[in-house]
matplotlib code that plots the C-alpha trace (Angstrom):
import matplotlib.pyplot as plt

x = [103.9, 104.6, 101.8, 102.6, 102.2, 98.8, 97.4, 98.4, 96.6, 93.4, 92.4, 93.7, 91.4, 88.4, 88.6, 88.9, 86.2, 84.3, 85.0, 84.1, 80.8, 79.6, 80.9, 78.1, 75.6, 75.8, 75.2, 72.5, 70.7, 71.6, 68.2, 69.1, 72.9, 71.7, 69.5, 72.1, 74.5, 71.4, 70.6, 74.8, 74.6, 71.2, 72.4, 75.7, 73.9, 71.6, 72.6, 76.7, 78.0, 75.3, 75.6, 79.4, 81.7, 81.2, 81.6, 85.1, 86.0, 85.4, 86.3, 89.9, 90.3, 88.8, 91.5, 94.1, 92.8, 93.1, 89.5, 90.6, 91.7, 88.6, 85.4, 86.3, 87.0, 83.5, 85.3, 89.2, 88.3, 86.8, 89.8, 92.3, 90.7, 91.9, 95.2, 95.6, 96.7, 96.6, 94.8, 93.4, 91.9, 88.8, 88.0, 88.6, 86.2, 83.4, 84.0, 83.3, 80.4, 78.9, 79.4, 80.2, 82.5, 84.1, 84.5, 85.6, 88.2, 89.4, 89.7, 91.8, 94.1, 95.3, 96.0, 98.1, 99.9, 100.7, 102.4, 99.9, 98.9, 100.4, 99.4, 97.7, 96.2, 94.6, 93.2, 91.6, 90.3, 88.6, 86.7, 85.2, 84.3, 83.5, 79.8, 76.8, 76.2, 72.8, 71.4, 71.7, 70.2, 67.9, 67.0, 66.8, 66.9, 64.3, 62.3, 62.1, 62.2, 61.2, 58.4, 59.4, 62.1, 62.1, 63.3, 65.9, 67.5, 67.2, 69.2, 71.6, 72.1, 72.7, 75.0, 77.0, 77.2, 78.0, 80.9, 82.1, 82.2, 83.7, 86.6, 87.2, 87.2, 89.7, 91.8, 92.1, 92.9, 95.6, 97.1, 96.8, 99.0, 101.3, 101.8, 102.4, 105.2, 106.7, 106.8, 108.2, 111.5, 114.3, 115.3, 118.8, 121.5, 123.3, 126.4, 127.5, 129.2, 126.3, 124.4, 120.9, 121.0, 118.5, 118.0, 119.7, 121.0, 117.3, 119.5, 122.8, 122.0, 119.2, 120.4, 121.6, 121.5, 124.3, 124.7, 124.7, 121.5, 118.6, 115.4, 114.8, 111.1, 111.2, 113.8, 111.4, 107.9, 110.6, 111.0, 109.1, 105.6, 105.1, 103.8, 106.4, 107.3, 106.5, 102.7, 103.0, 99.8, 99.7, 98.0, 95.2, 92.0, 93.0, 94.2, 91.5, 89.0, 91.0, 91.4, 87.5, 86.8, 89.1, 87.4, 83.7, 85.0, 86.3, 83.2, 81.0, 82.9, 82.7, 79.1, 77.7, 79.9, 78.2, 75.3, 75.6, 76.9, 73.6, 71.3, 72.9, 73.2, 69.5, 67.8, 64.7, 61.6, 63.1, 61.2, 62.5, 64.0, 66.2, 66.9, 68.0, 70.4, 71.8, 72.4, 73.8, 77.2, 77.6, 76.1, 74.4, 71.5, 70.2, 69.9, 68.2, 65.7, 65.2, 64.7, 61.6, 60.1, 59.4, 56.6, 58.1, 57.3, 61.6, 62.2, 63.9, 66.3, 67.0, 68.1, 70.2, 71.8, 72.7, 74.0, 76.1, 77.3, 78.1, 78.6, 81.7, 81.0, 81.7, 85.2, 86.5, 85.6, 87.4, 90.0, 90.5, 90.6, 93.3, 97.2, 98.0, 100.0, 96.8, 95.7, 92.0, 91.8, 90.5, 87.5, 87.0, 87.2, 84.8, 82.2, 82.1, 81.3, 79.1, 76.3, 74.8, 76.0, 74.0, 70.9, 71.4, 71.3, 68.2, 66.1, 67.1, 66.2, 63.2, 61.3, 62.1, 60.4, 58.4, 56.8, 59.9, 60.3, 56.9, 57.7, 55.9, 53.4, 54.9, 58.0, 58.7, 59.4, 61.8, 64.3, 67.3, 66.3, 66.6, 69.2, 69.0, 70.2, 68.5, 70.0, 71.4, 73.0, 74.4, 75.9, 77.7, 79.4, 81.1, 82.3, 83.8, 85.1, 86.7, 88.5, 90.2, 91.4, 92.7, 94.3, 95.5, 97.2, 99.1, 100.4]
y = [133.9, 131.2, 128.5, 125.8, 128.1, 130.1, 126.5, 125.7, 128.9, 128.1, 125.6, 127.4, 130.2, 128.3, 126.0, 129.5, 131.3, 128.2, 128.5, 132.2, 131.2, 128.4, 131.3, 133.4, 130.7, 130.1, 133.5, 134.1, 131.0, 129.4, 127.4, 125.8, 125.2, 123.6, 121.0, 119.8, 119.3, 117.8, 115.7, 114.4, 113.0, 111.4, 109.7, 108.9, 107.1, 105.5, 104.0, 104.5, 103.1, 100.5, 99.2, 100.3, 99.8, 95.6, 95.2, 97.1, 95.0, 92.1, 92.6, 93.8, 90.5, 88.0, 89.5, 88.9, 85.0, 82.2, 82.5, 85.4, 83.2, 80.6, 83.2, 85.2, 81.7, 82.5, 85.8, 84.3, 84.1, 88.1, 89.0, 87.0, 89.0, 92.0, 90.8, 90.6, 87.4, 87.7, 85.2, 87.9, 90.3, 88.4, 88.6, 92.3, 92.5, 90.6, 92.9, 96.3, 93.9, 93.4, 96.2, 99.3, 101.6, 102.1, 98.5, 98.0, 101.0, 99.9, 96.5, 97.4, 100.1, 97.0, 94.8, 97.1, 97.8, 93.9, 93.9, 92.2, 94.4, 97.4, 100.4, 100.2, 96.7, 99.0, 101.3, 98.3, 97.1, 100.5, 100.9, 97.6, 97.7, 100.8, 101.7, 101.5, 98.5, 96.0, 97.6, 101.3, 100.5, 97.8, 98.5, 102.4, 103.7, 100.9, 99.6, 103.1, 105.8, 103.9, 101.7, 99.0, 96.2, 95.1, 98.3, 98.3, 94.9, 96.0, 98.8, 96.8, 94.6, 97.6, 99.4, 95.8, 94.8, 98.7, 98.4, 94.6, 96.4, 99.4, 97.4, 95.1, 98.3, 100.2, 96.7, 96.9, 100.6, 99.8, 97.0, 99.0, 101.9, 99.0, 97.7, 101.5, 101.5, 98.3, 99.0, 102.9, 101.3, 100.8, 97.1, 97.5, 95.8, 96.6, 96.5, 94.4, 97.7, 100.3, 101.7, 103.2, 106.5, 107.1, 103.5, 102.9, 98.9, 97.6, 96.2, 95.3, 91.8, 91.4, 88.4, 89.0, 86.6, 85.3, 87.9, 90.5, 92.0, 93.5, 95.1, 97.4, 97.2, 93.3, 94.0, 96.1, 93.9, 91.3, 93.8, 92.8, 95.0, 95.7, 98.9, 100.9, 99.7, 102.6, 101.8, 98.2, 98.0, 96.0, 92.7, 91.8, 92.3, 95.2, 97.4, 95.7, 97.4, 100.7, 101.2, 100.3, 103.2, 105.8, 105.3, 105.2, 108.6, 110.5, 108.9, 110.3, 113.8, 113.6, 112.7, 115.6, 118.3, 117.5, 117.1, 120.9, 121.6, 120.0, 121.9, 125.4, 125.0, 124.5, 127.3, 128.0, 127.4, 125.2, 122.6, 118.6, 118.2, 121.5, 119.7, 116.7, 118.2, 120.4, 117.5, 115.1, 116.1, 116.3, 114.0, 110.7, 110.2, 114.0, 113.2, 110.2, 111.7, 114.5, 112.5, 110.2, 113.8, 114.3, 113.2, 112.2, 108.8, 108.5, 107.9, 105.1, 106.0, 109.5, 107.2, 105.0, 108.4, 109.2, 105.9, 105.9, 109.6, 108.7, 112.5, 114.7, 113.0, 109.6, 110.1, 112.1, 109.6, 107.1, 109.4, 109.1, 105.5, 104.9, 105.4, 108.6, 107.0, 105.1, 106.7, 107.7, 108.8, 105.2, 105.3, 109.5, 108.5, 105.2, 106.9, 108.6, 105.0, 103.6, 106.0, 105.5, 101.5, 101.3, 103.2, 100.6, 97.7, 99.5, 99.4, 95.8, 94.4, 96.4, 95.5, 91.3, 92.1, 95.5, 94.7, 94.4, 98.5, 99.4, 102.6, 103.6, 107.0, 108.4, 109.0, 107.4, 110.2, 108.1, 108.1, 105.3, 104.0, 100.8, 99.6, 101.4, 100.5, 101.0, 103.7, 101.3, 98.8, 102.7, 103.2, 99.9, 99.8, 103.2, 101.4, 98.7, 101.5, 103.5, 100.2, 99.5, 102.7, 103.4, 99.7, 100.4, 103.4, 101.8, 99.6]
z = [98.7, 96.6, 94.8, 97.6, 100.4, 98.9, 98.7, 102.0, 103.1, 101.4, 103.5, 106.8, 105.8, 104.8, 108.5, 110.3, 108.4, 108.8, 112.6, 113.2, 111.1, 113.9, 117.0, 115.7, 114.9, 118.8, 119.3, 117.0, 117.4, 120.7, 121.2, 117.3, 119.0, 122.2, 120.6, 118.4, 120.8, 123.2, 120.5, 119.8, 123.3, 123.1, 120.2, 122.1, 125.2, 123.3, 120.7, 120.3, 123.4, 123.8, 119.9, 119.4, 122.6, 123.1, 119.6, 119.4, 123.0, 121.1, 117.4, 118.9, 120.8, 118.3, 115.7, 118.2, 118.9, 116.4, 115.5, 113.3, 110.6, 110.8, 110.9, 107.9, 105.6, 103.8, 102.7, 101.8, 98.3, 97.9, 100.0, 97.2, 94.5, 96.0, 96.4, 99.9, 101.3, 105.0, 106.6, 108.9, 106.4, 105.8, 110.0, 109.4, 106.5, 108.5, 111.8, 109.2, 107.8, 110.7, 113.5, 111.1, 109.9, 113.6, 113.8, 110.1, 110.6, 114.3, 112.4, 109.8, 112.0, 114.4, 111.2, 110.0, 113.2, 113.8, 110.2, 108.9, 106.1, 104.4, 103.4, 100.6, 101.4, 104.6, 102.0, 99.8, 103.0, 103.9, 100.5, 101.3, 105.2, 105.5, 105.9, 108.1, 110.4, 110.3, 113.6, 112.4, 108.6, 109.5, 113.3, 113.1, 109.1, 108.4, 111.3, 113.1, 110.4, 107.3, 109.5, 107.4, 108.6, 104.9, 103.6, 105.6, 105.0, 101.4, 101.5, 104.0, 100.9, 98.2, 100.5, 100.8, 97.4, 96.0, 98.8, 97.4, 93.5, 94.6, 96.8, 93.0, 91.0, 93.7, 93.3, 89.2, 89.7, 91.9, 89.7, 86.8, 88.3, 90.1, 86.5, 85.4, 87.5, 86.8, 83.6, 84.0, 85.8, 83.3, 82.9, 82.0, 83.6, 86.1, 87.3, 90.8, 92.9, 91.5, 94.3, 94.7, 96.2, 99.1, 99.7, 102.7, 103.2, 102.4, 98.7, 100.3, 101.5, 98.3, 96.0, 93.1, 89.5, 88.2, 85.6, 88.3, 87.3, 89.6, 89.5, 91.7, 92.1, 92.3, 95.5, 96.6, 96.6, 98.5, 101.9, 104.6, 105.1, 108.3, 110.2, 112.3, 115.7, 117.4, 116.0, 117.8, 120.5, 123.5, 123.3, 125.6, 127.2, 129.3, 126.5, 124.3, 126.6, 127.4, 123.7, 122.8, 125.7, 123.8, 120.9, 121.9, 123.8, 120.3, 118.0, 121.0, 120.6, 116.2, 116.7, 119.4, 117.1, 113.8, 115.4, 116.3, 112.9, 111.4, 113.7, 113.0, 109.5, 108.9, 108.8, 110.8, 109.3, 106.4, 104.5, 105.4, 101.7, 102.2, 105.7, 103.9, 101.3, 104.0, 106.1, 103.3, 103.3, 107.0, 109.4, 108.2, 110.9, 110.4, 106.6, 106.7, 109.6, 107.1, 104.3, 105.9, 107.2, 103.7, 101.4, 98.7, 97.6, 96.8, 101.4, 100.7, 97.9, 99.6, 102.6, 100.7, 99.3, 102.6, 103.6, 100.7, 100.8, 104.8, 105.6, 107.1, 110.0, 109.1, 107.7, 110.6, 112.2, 110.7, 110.4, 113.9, 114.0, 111.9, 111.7, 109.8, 107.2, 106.2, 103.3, 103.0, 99.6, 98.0, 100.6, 99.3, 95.5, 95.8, 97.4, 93.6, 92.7, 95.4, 95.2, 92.0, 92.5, 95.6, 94.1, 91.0, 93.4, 95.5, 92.8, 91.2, 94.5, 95.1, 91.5, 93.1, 96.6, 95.9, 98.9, 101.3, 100.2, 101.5, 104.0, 106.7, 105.9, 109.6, 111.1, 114.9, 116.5, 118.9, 116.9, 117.4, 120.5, 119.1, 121.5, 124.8, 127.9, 131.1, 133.2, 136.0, 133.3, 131.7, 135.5, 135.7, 132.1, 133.0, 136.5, 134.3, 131.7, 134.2, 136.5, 132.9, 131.6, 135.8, 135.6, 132.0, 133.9, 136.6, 134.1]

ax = plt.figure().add_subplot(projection="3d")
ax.plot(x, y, z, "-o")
ax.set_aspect("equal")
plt.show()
C-alpha cells in the first residue's frame, strides 16, 4: 500500500470506527439515543421549517427577479473589495445576512449555477454569509437562553463584523496567491503556431498582439466563468418551492443526526461545561444550551464561541447545499480567524453597552420555540409542500 492509498484509508477507517462507536451507543444507552433524536425533530418543527423553509421560497425567487440587483446596493461597495463584480452577489450576501447559513449557502449555490459567479468568488462569498441568522442569535441564543434580547443583538453584531474581516482577509489571501501565479508563468514570447498542451480550443480563437505574443494566464482570466450546464436549475416558483422543500428535508435529516450524536456523546451524569466542550465541535444549539446551564459568569462569550465555531453540523450542512466543485476550505480556514475576532468584537461592544450583556441567572427551559407554528397552520404548509414537489413531478 502506497502513501496515497494509506491516507485514503485513514479517513475510511476513522468514519467506520466512528460508526461501530454510535451502533453500540444505541445499545448501551438507548434512553440517551432516543432523546436526541426526539429532540432533532422538536427542533425541526419548531423552529427549522417555520424560520427556514419561506425564507429559502423567497430568497431563491428574489435572486431570480430584478430586485436582486437593487436590495443588496447598500452592500455593492463590500462586495467590490472582494473582487467580485456581479451585480447579484450583494442580494446573496444580504439573504446569508439575514436568514442564515442555509439561506447564505442556498444563495450562493444558485449564483453560481446561473454563471454568475465562479468558483472561487462562491468561496469568498461563503466566508462572508455564512453564519447564524437574527432569529436564532437574538430570538433563541439571547432572548430565550441568555434572558437577555440585548445580549443577543450583541453577539449578532460580533458574529457579523468577524465574518465581514474574515471575508477581506480571505480576499488578500487570494490575491496574494493570484499574484503568485501570475508572476510564476514565464513571460517570454511566443511563437504564432506554438500550442498549449491540455488546453483544448479555449486559445484558438484568443487574439493575439501584433508581435505574436500571448500570456497564457491573461487568456485565461478572458474565458467566460460560468458553472456547468448540467448544474443549470429551472427557473420559477414551482422549482423555487420544490427545491426550498428538498432542502428543509436534508437540514431536518443533518439536524435530528447530530442531535443524536450530541446526546450519546455526553456522558451521563456530566457537569454543563464538559456538556459544552463536548458539544462545541458538533452541533451548535446543544453547545450554546450547555453553555447558559452553567454558572459561569463567561454565558455569553462561551455562546459567541459556539456561534463562531458553528459545529460538524453546520458544515455538513452547507455541504449539502452547495455544488461539489464549490470549495469549502476558505469557510474551514476562516473559522481560525473568526473566533478570536468575534470574541474581540464581543467584548469592544460589551465595555460601550455593559448593560445590553446582562444575562439572565436561569435558563428557559423551552428552548427555541421562538417561532412555532400552530399544529393546524403545521398541517397545511405540508399540503402546500407536497402539491409542489407532486406538480414538480408531473413536470
Amino acid at each position: 500500500m502506497n502513501s496515497s492509498q494509506r491516507k485514503h484509508a485513514i479517513p475510511v477507517w476513522a468514519g467506520a470506527i466512528g460508526a461501530a462507536l454510535c451502533a453500540a451507543s444505541m445499545l448501551l444507552r438507548p434512553s440517551a439515543a432516543a432523546d436526541g433524536v426526539l429532540r432533532g425533530l422538536a427542533l425541526c418543527y419548531k423552529s427549522v421549517i417555520p424560520a427556514l423553509f419561506p425564507f429559502l421560497v423567497l430568497s431563491r425567487l428574489i435572486l431570480e427577479s430584478p430586485l436582486a440587483n437593487i436590495l443588496g446596493l447598500a452592500l455593492r461597495p463590500y462586495t467590490r473589495l472582494l473582487s467580485i463584480h456581479s451585480k447579484k452577489a450583494p442580494a446573496a450576501l444580504l439573504c446569508g445576512v439575514l436568514g442564515g447559513f442555509a439561506c447564505g449557502a442556498r444563495s450562493v449555490d444558485a449564483l453560481y449555477r446561473a454563471g454568475e459567479v465562479d468558483r472561487e468568488e462562491s468561496a469568498l462569498l461563503l466566508v462572508c454569509c455564512i453564519g447564524s441568522g437574527p432569529g436564532f442569535v437574538v430570538g433563541s441564543v439571547g432572548g430565550l437562553m441568555l434572558g437577555s434580547a440585548g445580549a443577543g443583538w450583541l453577539l449578532l453584531a460580533a458574529q457579523l463584523c468577524a465574518s465581514l474581516i474574515c471575508g477581506l482577509a480571505a480576499a488578500l489571501w487570494a490575491d496574494a496567491r493570484a499574484w503568485r501565479r501570475r508572476a510564476a508563468v514565464p513571460c517570454a514570447a511566443q511563437s504564432d503556431d506554438r500550442e498549449y498542451p491540455n488546453d483544448g480550443d479555449h486559445f484558438r480563437d484568443f487574439p493575439r498582439p501584433a508581435g505574436g505574443e500571448i500570456h497564457k494566464a491573461a487568456a485565461l482570466r478572458t474565458l467566460p466563468n460560468t458553472a456547468p450546464k448540467g448544474d443549470a436549475v429551472a427557473r420559477g416558483f414551482v422549482p423555487a418551492v420544490r427545491d426550498a422543500v428538498n432542502a428543509t428535508l436534508l437540514l431536518c435529516g443533518y439536524v435530528t443526526l447530530f442531535s443524536f450524536f450530541a446526546a450519546i456523546a455526553v456522558p451521563d451524569g456530566a457537569s454543563a461545561f464538559a456538556r459544552y466542550i463536548t458539544c462545541l465541535p458538533l452541533e451548535v444549539t446543544s453547545a450554546c444550551r450547555a453553555a447558559c446551564e452553567t454558572a459561569s459568569p463567561l454565558r455569553t462569550q462561551f455562546c459567541c464561541a459556539a456561534l463562531s465555531v458553528m459545529g460538524a453540523s453546520v458544515f455538513f450542512q452547507v455541504r449539502a447545499l452547495l455544488a461539489p466543485d464549490i470549495p469549502l476550505l476558505p469557510l474551514l480556514v476562516s473559522r481560525v480567524l473568526h473566533l478570536p475576532l468575534s470574541l474581540l468584537v464581543l467584548h469592544l461592544l460589551t465595555s460601550f453597552f455593559p448593560g445590553a450583556a446582562a444575562a439572565g441567572l436561569s435558563l428557559d427551559p423551552a428552548i427555541l420555540p421562538a417561532v412555532r407554528m400552530p399544529c393546524d397552520a403545521m398541517f397545511v404548509l405540508f399540503l402546500l409542500a407536497a402539491a409542489a414537489c407532486g406538480a414538480g413531478r408531473r413536470k
